[in-house]
C-alpha positions as CSV (number, residue, x, y, z in Angstrom):
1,X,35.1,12.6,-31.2
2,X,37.5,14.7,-32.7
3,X,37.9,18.7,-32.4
4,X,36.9,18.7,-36.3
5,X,34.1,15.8,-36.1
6,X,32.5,18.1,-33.3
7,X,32.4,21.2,-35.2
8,X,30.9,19.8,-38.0
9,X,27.8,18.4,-36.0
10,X,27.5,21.7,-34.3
11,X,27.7,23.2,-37.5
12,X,25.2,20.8,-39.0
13,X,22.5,21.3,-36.0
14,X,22.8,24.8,-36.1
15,X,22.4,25.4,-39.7
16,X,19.6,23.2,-39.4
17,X,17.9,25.4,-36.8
18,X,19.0,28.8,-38.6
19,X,17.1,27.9,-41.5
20,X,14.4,27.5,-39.5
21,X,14.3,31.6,-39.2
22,X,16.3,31.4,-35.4
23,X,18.9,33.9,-35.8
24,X,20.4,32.9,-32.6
25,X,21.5,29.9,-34.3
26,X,23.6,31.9,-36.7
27,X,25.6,33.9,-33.7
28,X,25.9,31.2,-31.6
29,X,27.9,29.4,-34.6
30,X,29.4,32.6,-35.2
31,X,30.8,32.3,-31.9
32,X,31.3,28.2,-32.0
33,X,33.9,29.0,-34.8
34,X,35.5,32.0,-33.8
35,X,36.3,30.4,-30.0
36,X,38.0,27.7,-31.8
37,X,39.6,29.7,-34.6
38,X,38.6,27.5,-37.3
39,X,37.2,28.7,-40.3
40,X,33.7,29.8,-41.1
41,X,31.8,27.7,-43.2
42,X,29.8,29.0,-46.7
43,X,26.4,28.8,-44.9
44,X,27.3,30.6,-41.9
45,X,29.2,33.5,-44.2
46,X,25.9,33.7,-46.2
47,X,23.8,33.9,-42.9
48,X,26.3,36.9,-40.9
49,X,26.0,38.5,-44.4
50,X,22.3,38.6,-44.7
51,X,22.1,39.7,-41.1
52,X,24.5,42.4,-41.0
53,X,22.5,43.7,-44.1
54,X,18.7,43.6,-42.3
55,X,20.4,45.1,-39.3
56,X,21.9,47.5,-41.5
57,X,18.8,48.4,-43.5
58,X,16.3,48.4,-40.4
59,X,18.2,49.0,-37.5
60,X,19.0,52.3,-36.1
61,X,16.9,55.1,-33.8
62,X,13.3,53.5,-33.7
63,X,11.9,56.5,-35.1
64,X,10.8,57.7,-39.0
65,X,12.2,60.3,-40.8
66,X,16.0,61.0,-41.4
67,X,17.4,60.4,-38.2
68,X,16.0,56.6,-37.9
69,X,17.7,53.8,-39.1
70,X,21.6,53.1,-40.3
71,X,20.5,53.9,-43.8
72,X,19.0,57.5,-43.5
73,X,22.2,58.3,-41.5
74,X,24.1,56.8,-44.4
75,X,22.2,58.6,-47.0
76,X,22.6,61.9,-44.8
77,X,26.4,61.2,-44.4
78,X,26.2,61.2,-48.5
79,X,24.5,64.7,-49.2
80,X,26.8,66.0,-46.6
81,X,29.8,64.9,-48.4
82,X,28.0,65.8,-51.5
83,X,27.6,69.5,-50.0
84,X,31.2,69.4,-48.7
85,X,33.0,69.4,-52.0
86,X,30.8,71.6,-53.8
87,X,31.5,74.2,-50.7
88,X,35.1,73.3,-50.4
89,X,35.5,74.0,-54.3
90,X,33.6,77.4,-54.3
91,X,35.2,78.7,-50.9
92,X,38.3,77.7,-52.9
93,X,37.4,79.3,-56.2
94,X,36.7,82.3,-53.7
95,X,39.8,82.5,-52.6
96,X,42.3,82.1,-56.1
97,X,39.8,84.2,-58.6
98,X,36.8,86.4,-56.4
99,X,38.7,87.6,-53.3
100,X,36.6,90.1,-53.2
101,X,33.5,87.5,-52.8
102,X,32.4,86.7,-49.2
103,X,32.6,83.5,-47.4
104,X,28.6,83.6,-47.7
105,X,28.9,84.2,-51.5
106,X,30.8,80.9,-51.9
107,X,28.0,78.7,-49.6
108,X,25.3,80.5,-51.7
109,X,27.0,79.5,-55.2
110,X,27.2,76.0,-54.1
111,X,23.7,75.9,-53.3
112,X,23.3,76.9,-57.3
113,X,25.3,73.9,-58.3
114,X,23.7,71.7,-56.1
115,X,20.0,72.6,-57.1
116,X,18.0,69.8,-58.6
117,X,20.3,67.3,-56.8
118,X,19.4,65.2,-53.6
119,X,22.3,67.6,-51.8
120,X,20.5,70.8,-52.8
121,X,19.6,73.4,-49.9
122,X,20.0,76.5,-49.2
123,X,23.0,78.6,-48.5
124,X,23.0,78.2,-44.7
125,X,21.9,74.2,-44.5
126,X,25.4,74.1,-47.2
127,X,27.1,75.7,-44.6
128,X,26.1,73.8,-41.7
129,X,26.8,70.3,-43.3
130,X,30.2,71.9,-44.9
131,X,30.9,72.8,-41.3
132,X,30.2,69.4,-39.7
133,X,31.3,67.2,-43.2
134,X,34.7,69.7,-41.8
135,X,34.2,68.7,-38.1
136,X,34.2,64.8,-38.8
137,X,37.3,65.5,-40.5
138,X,39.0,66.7,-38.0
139,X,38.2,64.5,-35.8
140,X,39.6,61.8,-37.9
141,X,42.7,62.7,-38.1
């Protein structure tokens, strides 16, 4: 049996047994294919992709609320970068038109523009995303 010929009966049994709901089937051909280098085939593509998503989508802390799950941490990393720019464009404004304005003045006007939005808050929750949105930044680079 050749390298090729053995691959596809793997690949054939272990579709077979991934359709069948066993999710093991799908990393164990994962695996089968990247060991040998040889490309993935379009059921196995479909299957990875489906499971990153449900991993994605359910996975995460094990609690409710927003800090459970990939998703709500997505969705928080969102409204944080939401309430980063409007901060970062009033502290800005602040500084080339209302010097006189404080750096409290420009967290509470961004609260303003972000009322009604899934980013609103108040003054100081701007802030403390702005400062942490800044933080991960930082970090980054």
């Amino acid at each position: 049996m050749t390298p090729g010929e053995y691959l596809d009966r793997e690949s054939r049994r272990l579709k077979s047994e991934a359709e069948t709901g066993d999710f093991r089937a799908v990393a164990e051909a994962f695996a089968l294919f990247a060991v040998n280098k040889a490309p993935l085939p379009e059921w196995l593509i479909d299957a990875v992709w489906i499971g990153l998503f449900e991993a994605f989508k359910k996975g995460g802390a094990d609690k409710r609320g927003k800090t459970g799950g990939h998703e709500a941490r997505a969705r928080r990393l969102d409204i944080e970068r939401e309430r980063y720019i409007a901060a970062s464009n009033q502290l800005l404004m602040r500084k080339l038109r209302r010097p006189m304005e404080t750096r409290k003045d420009a967290f509470e006007a961004a609260s303003r523009k972000l009322a009604g939005t899934v980013a609103q808050g108040s003054a100081g929750a701007i802030e403390a995303s702005y400062n942490r949105a800044k933080r991960r930044l930082h970090n980054r680079a």
